[in-house]
VOBA-1610 file (N, C-alpha, C; in pm, whole numbers, padded with zeros to 5 digits, always signed):
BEGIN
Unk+00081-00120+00000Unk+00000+00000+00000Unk+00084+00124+00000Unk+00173+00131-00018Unk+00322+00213+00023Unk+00307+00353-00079Unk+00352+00421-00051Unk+00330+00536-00201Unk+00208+00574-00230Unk+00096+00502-00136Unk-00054+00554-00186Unk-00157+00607-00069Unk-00098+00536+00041Unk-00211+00564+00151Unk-00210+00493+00274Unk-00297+00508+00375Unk-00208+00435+00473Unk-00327+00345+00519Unk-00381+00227+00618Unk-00451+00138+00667Unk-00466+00105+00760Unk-00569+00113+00799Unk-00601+00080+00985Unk-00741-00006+00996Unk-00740-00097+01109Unk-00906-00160+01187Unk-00945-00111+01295Unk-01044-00118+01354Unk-01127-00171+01484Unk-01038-00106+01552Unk-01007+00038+01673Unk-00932+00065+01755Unk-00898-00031+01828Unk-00748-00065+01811Unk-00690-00167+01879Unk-00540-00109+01936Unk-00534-00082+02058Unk-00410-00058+02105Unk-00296-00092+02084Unk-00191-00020+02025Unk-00035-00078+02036Unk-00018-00132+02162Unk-00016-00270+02134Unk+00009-00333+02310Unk+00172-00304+02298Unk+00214-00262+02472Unk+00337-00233+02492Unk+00395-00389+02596Unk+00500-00438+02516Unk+00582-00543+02592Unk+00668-00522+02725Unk+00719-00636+02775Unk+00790-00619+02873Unk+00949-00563+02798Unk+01017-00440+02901Unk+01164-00376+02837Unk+01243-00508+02892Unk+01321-00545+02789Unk+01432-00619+02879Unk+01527-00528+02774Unk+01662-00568+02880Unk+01813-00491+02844Unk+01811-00358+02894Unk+01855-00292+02820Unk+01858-00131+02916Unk+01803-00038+02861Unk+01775+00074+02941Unk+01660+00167+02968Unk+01614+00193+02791Unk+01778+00192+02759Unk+01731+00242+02603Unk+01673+00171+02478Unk+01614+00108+02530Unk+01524+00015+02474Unk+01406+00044+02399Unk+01350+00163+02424Unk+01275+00252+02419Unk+01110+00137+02377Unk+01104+00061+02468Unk+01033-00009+02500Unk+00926-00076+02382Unk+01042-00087+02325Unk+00994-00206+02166Unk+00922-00302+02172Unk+00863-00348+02111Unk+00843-00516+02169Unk+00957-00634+02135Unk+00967-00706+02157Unk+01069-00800+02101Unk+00978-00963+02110Unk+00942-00954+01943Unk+00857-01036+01853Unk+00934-01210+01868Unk+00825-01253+01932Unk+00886-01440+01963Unk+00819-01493+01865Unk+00940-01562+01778Unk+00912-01607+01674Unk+00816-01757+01679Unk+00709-01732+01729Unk+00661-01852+01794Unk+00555-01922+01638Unk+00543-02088+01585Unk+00549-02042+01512Unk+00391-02138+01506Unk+00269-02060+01465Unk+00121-02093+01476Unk+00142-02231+01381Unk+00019-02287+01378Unk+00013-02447+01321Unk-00004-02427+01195Unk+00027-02512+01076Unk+00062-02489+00931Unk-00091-02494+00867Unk-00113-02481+00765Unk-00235-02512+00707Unk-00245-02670+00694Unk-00370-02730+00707Unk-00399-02871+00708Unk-00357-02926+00534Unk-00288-03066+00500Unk-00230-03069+00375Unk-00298-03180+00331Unk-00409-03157+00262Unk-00502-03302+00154Unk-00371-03355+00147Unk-00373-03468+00115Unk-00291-03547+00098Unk-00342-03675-00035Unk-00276-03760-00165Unk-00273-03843-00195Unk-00215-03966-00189Unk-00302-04071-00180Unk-00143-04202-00140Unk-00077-04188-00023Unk+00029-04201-00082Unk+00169-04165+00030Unk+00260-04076-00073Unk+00211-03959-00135Unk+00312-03841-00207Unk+00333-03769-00066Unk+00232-03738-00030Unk+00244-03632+00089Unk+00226-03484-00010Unk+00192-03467-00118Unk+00169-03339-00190Unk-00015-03327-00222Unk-00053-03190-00200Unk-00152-03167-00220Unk-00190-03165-00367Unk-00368-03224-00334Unk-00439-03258-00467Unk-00420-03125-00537Unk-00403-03131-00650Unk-00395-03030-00763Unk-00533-03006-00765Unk-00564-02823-00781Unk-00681-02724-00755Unk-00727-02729-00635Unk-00652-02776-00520Unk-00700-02729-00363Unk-00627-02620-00340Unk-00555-02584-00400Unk-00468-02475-00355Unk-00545-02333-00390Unk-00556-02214-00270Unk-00632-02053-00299Unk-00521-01982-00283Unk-00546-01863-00365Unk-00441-01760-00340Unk-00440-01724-00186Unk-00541-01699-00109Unk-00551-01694+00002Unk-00495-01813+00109Unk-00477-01892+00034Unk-00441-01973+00143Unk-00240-01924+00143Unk-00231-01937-00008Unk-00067-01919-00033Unk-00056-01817+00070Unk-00104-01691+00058Unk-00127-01570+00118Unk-00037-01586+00284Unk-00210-01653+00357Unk-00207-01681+00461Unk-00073-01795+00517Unk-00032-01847+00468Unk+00102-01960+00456Unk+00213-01864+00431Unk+00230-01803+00383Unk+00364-01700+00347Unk+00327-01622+00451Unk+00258-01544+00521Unk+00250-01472+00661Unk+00322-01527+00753Unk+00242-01659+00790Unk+00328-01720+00859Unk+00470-01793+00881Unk+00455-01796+00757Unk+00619-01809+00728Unk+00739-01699+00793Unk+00688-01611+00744Unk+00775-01481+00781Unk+00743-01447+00898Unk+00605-01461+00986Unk+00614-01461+01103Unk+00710-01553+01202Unk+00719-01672+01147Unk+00792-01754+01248Unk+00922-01752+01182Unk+00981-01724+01076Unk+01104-01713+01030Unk+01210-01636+01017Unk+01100-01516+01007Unk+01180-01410+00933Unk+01187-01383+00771Unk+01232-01293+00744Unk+01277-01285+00608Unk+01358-01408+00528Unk+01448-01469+00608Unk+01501-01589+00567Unk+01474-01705+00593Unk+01327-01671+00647Unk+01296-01834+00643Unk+01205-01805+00584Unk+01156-01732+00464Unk+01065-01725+00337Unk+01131-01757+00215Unk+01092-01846+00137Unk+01130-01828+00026Unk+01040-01947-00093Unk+01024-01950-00198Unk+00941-02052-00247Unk+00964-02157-00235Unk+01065-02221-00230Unk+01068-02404-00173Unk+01028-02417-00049Unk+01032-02348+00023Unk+00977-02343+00192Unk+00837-02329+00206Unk+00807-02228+00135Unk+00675-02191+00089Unk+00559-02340+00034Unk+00655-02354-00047Unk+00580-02544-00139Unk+00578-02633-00036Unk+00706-02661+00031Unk+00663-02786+00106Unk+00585-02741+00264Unk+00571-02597+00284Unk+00500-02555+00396Unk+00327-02589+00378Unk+00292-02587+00260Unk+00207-02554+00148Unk+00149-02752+00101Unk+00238-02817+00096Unk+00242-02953+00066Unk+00167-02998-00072Unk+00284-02860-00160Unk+00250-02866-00326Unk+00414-02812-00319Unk+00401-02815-00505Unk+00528-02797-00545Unk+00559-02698-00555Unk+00661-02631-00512Unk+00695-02461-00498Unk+00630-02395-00648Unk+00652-02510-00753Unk+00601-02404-00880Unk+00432-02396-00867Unk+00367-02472-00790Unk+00198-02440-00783Unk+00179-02298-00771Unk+00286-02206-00708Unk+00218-02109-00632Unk+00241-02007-00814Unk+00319-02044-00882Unk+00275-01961-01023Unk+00185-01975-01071Unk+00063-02065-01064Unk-00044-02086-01105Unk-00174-02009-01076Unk-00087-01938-00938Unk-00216-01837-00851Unk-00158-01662-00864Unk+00017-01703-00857Unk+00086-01524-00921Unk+00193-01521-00942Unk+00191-01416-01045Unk+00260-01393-01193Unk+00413-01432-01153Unk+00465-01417-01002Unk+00584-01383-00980Unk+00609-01383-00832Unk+00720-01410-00776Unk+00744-01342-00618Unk+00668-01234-00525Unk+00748-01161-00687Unk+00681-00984-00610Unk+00509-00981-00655Unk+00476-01059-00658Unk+00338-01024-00714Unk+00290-01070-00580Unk+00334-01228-00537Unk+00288-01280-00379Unk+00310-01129-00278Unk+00437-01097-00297Unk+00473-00993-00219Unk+00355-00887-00176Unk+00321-00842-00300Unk+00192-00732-00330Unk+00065-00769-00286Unk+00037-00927-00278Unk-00052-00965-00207Unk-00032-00961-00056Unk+00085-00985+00001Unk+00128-01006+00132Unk+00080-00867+00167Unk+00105-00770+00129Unk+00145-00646+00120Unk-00018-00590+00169Unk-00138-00623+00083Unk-00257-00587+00055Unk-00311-00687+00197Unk-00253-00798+00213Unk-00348-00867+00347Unk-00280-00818+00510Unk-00214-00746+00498Unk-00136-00671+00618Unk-00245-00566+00621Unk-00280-00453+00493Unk-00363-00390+00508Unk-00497-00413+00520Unk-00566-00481+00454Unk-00646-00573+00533Unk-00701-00597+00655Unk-00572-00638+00696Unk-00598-00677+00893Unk-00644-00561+00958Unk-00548-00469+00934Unk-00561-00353+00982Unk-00665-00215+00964Unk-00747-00274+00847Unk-00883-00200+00796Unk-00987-00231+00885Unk-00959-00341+00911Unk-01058-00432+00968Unk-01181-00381+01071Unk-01274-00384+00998Unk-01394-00277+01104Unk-01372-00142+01092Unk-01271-00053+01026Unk-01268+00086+01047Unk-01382+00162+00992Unk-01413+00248+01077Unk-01545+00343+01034Unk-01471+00487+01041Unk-01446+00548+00976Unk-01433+00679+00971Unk-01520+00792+01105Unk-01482+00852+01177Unk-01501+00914+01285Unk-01577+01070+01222Unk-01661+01076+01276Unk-01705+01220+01293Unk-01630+01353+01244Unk-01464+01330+01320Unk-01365+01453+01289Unk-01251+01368+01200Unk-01247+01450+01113Unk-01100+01372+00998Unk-00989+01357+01089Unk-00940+01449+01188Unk-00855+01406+01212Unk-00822+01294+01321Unk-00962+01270+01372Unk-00939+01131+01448Unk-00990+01030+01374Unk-01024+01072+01238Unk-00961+00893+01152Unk-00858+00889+01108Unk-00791+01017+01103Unk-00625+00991+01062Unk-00558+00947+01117Unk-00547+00971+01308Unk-00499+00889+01360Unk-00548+00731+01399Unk-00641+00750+01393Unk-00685+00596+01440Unk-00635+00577+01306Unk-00629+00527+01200Unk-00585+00458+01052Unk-00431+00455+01081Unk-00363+00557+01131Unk-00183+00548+01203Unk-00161+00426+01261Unk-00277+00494+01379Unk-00239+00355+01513Unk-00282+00222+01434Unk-00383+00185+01353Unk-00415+00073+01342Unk-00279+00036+01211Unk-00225+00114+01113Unk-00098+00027+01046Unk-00033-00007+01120Unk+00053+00107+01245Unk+00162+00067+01293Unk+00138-00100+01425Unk+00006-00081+01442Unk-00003-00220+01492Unk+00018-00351+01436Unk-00005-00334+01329Unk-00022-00445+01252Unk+00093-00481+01170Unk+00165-00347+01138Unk+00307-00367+01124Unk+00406-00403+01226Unk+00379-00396+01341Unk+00445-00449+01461Unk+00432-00597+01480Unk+00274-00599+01412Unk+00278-00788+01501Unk+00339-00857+01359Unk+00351-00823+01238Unk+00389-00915+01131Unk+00560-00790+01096Unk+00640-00806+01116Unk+00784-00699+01093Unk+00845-00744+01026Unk+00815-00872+00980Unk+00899-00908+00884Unk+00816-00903+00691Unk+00719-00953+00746Unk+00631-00911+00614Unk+00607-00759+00587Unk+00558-00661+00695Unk+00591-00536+00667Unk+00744-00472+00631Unk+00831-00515+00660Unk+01002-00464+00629Unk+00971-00516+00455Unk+00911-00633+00411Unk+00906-00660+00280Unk+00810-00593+00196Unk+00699-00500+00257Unk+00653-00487+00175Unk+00583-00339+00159Unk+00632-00297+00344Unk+00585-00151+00339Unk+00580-00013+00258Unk+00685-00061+00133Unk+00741+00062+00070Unk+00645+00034-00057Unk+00546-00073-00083Unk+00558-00067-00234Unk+00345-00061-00249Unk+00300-00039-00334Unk+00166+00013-00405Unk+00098-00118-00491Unk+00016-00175-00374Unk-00023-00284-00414Unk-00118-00297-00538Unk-00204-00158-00555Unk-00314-00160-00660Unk-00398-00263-00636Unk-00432-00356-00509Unk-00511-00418-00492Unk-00638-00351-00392Unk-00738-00462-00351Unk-00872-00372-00297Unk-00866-00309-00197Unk-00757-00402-00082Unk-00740-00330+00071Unk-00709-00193+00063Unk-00588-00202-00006Unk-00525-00031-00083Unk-00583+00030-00069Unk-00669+00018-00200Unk-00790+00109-00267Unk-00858+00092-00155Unk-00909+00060-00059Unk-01018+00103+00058Unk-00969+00258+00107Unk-00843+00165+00184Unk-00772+00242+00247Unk-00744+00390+00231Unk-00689+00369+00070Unk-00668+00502+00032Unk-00790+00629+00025Unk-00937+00577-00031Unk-01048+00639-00040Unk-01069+00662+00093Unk-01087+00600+00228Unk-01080+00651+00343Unk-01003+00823+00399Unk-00867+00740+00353Unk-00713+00847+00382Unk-00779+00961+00293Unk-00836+00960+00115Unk-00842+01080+00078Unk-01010+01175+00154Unk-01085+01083+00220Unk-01203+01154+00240Unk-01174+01188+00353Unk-01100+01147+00473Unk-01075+01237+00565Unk-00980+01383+00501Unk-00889+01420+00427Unk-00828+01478+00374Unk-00953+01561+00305Unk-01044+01524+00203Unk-01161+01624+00185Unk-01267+01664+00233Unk-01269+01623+00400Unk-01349+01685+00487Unk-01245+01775+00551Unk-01159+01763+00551Unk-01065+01911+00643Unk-01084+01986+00522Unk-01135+01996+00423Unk-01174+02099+00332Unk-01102+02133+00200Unk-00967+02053+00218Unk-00862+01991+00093Unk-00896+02009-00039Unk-00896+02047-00130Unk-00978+02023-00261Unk-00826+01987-00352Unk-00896+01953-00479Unk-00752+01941-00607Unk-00643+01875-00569Unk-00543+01976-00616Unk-00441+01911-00619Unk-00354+01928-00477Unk-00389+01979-00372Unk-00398+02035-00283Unk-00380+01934-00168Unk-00519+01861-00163Unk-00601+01739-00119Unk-00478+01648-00151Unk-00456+01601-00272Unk-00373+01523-00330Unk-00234+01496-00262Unk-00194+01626-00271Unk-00057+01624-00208Unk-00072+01604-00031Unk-00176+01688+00035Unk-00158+01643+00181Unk-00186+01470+00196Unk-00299+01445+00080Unk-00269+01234+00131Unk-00185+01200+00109Unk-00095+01210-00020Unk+00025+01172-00009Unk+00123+01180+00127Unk+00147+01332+00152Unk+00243+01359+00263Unk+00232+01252+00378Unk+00061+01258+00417Unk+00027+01194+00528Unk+00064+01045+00511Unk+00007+00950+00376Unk+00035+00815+00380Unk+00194+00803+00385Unk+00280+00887+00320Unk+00409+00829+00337Unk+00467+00853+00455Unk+00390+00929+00564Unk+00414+00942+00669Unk+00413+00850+00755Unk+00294+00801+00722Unk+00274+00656+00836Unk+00369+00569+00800Unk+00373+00523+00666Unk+00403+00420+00629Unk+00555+00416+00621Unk+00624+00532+00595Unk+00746+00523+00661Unk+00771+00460+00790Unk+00721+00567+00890Unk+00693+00548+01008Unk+00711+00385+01100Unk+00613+00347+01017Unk+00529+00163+01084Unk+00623+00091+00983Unk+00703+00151+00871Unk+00763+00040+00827Unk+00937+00048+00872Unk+00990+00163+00888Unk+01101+00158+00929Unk+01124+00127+01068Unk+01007+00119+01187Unk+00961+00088+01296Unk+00977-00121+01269Unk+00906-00183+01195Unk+00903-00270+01106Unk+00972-00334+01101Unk+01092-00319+01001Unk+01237-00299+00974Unk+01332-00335+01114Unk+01330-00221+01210Unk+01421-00260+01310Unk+01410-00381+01412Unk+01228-00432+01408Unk+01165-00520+01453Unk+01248-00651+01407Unk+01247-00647+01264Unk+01247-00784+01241Unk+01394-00837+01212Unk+01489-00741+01259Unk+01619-00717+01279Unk+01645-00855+01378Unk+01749-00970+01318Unk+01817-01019+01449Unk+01808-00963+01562Unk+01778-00992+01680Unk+01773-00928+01815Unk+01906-00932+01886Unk+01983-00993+01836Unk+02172-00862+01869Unk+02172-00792+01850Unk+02168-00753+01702Unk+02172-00631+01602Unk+02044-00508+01698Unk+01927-00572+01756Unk+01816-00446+01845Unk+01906-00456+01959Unk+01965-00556+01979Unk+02010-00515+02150Unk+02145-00434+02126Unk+02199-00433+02022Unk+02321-00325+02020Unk+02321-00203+01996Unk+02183-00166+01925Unk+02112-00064+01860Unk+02065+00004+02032Unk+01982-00042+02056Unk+01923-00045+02233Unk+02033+00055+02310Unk+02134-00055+02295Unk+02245-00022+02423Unk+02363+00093+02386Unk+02307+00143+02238Unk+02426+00279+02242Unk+02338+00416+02277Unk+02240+00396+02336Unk+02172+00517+02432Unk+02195+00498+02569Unk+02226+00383+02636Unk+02318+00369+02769Unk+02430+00398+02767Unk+02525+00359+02628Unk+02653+00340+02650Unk+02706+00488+02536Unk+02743+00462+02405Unk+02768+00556+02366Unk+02765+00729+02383Unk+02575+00693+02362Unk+02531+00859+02395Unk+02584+00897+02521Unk+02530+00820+02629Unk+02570+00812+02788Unk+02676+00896+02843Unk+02767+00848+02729Unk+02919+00857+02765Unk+02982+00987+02708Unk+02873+01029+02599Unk+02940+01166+02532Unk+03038+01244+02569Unk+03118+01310+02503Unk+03229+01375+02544Unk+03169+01530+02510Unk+03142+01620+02686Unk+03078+01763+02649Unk+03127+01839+02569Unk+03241+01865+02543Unk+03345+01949+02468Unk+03298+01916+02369Unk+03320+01828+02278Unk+03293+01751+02150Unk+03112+01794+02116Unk+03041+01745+02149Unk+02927+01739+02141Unk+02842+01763+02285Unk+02788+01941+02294Unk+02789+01994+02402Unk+02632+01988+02427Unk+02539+01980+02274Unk+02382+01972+02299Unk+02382+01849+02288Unk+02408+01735+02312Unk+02386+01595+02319Unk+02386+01586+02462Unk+02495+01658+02487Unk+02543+01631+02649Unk+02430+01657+02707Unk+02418+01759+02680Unk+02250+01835+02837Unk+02121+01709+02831Unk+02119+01661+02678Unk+02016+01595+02710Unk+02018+01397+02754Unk+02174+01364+02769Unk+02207+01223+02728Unk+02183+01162+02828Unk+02093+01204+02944Unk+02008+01111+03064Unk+01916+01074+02993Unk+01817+01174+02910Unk+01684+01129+02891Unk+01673+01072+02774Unk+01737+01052+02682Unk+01780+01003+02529Unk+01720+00830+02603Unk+01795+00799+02712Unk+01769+00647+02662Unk+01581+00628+02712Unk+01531+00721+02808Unk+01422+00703+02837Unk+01306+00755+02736Unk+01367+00795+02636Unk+01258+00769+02517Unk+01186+00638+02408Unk+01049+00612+02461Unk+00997+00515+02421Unk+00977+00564+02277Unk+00929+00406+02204Unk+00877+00395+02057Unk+00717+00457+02071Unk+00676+00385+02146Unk+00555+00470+02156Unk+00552+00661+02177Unk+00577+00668+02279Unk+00639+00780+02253Unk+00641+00922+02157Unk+00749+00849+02101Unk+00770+00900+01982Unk+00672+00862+01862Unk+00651+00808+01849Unk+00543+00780+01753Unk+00397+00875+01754Unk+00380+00871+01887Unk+00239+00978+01939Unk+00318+01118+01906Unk+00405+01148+01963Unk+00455+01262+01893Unk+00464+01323+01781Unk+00533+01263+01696Unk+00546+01288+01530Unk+00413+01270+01527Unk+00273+01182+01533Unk+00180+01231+01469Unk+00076+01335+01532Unk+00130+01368+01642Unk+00071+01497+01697Unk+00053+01598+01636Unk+00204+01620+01599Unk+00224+01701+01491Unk+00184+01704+01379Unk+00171+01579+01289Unk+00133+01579+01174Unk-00023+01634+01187Unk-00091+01597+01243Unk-00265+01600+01289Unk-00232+01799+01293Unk-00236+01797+01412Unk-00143+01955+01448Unk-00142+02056+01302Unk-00055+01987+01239Unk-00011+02085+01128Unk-00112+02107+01017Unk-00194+01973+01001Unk-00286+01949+00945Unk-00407+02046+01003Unk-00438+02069+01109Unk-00523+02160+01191Unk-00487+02300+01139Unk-00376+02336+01142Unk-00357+02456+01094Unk-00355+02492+00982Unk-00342+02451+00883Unk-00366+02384+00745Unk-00531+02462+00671Unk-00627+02312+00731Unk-00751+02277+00731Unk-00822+02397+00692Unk-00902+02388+00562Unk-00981+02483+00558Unk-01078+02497+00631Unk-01113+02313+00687Unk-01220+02290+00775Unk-01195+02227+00876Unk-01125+02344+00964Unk-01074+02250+01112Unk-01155+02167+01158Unk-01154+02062+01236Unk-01222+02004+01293Unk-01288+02000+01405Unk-01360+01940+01441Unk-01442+02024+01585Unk-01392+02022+01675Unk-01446+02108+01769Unk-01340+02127+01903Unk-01313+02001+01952Unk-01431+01917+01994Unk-01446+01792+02065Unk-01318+01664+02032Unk-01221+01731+01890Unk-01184+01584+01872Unk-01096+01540+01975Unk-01037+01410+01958Unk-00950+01373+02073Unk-00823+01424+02018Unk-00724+01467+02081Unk-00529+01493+02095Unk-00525+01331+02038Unk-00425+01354+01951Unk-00334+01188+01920Unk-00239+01166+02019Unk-00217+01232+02107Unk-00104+01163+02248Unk-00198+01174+02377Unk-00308+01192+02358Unk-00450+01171+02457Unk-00487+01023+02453Unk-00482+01001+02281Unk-00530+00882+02251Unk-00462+00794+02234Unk-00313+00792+02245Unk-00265+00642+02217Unk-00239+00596+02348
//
């Protein structure tokens, strides 16, 4: 959905995990690759390969999620995929054109999840944020399928929901033309940066987060004042900045700026986006 708009469901809280390691942790979750039960596999004889035409794109779909949920990025790939699948890695060309085409589907059922039940709110700008909070959730619980696919424009239906949502809150703040155009843009690549480079660090080996983590204890910590004198004043509180956090922040602002913007501010009543997460 990347480049077009952004996707959210059903207000559902960024659940916050337990911090382990140090303070600067900024209280991530750290994703257990735990790994749910496979799809059930018809079987013929004793091949152990599924009957030819039981296979749905949706199912491939749903099987490659989990793949990358319990694997990672490197434990996806089409032979893994086939015998996860209990067909021949080439079945899954029979359902799309290519890798990146699965990809684009992966891509469209992330957004999906995260549409899921959304009703557009009274004030645009509390469906803008609720549609935030609901990608970056959903990019949190799948980080490895979002790191694959957050950047790219599926042209499929979830998208297209999504996006008609993203542009009608945008033409109730009063947006028109080309105008309109450019603030959905700004806004979707906002999130979607956001929940995917968030994403990204998720689905990172967890050395590679715990070393990342620990140079706001240790490095920053340690700054040398002379050298770097505005780092210094602030290098207590550097590590006590959460992801959440920050996240409510930057879209405070975005909402914020958007308010000032708005030909048609929104009503007094709406909720603050750091009220609400």
């Amino acid at each position: 959905m990347t480049s077009g708009g952004t996707g959210p469901p059903a207000r559902r809280q960024v659940p916050i995990t337990q911090r382990t390691g140090p303070p600067g942790e900024n209280q991530v979750p750290i994703i257990q690759r735990t790994e749910p039960p496979a799809l059930p596999r018809p079987r013929t004889g004793g091949s152990g390969k599924r009957r030819r035409g039981t296979l749905t794109p949706e199912m491939i779909v749903t099987e490659s999620l989990r793949l990358l949920d319990a694997g990672g990025v490197e434990g996806f790939s089409l032979p893994k995929l086939g015998h996860a699948l209990g067909a021949d890695p080439t079945a899954v060309y029979r359902h799309f054109a290519s890798k990146d085409d699965l990809v684009l589907s992966i891509a469209d059922r992330l957004i999906q999840e995260a549409m899921a039940g959304l009703e557009p709110s009274q004030c645009w700008a509390d469906t803008i944020a609720e549609m935030a909070r609901r990608l970056r959730s959903t990019y949190r619980a799948h980080p490895a399928a979002a790191s694959l696919s957050s950047y790219r424009t599926t042209q499929r239906a979830a998208e297209m929901r999504t996006v008609d949502v993203l542009v009608g809150a945008v033409l109730a703040a009063g947006f028109t033309g080309a105008q309109a155009a450019d603030m959905y843009r700004a806004v979707g690549e906002f999130v979607l940066s956001w929940a995917g480079t968030e994403a990204a660090y998720l689905a990172l080996d967890e050395r590679l987060r715990h070393e990342d983590r620990a140079a706001w204890t240790q490095a920053y910590l340690a700054v040398d004042r002379a050298k770097y004198p505005s780092i210094w004043q602030i290098r207590d509180d550097l590590a006590s900045v959460s992801a959440d956090g920050m996240f409510e922040t930057s879209l405070s602002i975005v909402i914020e700026g958007l308010r000032v913007l708005a030909p048609q501010p929104c009503c007094e009543a709406h909720t603050n986006p750091r009220e609400d997460g």
